[in-house]
VMD Tcl script that draws the C-alpha trace (Angstrom):
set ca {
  {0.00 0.00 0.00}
  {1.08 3.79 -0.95}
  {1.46 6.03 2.41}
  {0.72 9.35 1.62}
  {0.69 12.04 3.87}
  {-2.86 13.80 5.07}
  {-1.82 17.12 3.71}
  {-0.85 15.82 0.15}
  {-4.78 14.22 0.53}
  {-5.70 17.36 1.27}
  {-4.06 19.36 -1.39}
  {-5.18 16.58 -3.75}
  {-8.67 17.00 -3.31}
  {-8.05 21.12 -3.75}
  {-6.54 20.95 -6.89}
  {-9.63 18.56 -7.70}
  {-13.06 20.70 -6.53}
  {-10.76 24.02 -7.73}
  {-10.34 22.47 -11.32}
  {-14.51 21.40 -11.25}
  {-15.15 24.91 -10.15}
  {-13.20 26.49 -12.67}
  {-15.18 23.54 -15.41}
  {-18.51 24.69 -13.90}
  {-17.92 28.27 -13.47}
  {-16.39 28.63 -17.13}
  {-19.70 26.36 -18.47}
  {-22.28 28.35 -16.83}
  {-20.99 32.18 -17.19}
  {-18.73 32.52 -20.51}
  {-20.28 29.37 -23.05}
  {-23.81 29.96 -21.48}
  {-23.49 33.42 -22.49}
  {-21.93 33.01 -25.44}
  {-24.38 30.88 -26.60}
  {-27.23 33.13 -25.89}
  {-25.93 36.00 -27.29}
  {-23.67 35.24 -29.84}
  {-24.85 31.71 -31.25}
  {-28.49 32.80 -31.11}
  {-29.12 29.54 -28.58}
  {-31.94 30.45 -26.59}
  {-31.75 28.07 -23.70}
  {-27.72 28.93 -23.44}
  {-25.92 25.69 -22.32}
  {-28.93 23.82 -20.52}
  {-27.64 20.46 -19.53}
  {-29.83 20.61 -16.11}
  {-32.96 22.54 -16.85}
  {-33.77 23.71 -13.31}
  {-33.40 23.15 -9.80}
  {-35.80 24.20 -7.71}
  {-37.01 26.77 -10.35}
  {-33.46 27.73 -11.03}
  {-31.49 27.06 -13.63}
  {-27.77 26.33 -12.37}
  {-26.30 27.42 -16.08}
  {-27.52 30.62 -16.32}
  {-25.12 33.40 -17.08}
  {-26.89 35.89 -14.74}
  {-26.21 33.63 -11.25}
  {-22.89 33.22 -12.09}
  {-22.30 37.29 -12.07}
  {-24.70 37.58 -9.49}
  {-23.56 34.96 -7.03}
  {-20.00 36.28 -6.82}
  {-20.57 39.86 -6.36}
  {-23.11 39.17 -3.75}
  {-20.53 36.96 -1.76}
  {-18.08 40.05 -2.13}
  {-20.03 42.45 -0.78}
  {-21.21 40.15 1.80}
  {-17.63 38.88 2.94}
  {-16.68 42.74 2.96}
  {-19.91 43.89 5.08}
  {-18.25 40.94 7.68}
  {-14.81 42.12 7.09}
  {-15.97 45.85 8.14}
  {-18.21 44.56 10.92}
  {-15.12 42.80 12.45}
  {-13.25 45.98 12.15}
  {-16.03 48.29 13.94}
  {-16.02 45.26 16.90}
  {-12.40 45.58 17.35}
  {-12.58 49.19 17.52}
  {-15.45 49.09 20.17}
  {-14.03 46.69 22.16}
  {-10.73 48.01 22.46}
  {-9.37 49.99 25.42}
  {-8.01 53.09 24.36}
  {-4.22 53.88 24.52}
  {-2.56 55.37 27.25}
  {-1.03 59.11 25.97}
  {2.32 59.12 25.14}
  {3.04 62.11 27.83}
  {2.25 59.12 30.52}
  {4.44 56.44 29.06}
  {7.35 59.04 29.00}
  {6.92 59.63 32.53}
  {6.51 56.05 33.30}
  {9.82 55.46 31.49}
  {12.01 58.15 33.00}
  {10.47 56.92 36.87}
  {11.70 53.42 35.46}
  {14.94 54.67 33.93}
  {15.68 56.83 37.36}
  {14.66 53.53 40.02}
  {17.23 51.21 37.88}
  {19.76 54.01 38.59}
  {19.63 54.07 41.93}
  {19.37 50.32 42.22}
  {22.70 50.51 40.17}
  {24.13 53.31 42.51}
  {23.30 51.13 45.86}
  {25.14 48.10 44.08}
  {28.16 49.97 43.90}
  {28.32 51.37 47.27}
}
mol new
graphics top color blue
foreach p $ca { graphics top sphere $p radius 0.5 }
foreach p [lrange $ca 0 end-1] q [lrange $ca 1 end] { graphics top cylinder $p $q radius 0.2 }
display resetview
């Protein structure tokens, strides 16, 4: 028996589904429209009628589908932004972290003064 390792199963089975997606996605935007418009085919490329009602090779869903998810995953993306804003604390000034550093910087010179003596 061949051992292969669970990530080269992995990336296996990506190059797979992303090669059928690219088939599909190429089938039902590009030839379906082609067909329609330019080849005078009025069902496009209909290899499953419908779905549902819907017809999986239609042109239309395939533009549709993808800018939807964009503005979707960028609504999320700007959500997640305005949470992290709300949620966190604000900073402290800078005037306060200077004068925190110059108490620190003055106690580890007198510690290094008593050492000596």
């Amino acid at each position: 028996m061949f051992k292969i390792a669970k990530d080269k199963i992995i990336g296996a089975i990506i190059i797979l589904i992303g090669a059928l997606l690219g088939v599909f996605y190429t089938l039902g935007s590009f030839v379906d429209y082609l067909m329609e418009s330019l080849w005078n085919v009025p069902q496009g490329f209909d290899i499953t009628s419908s779905w549902l009602g819907l017809d999986l090779f239609d042109w239309r869903l395939f533009v549709v589908a993808p800018l939807t998810l964009v503005v979707v995953l960028v609504a999320i993306i700007a959500i997640w932004i305005g949470y992290s804003m709300l949620t966190t604390p604000a900073p402290v000034p800078l005037e306060e972290l200077e004068e925190e550093l110059a108490a620190e910087e003055e106690e580890l010179a007198l510690e290094e003064e008593r050492e000596e003596d």
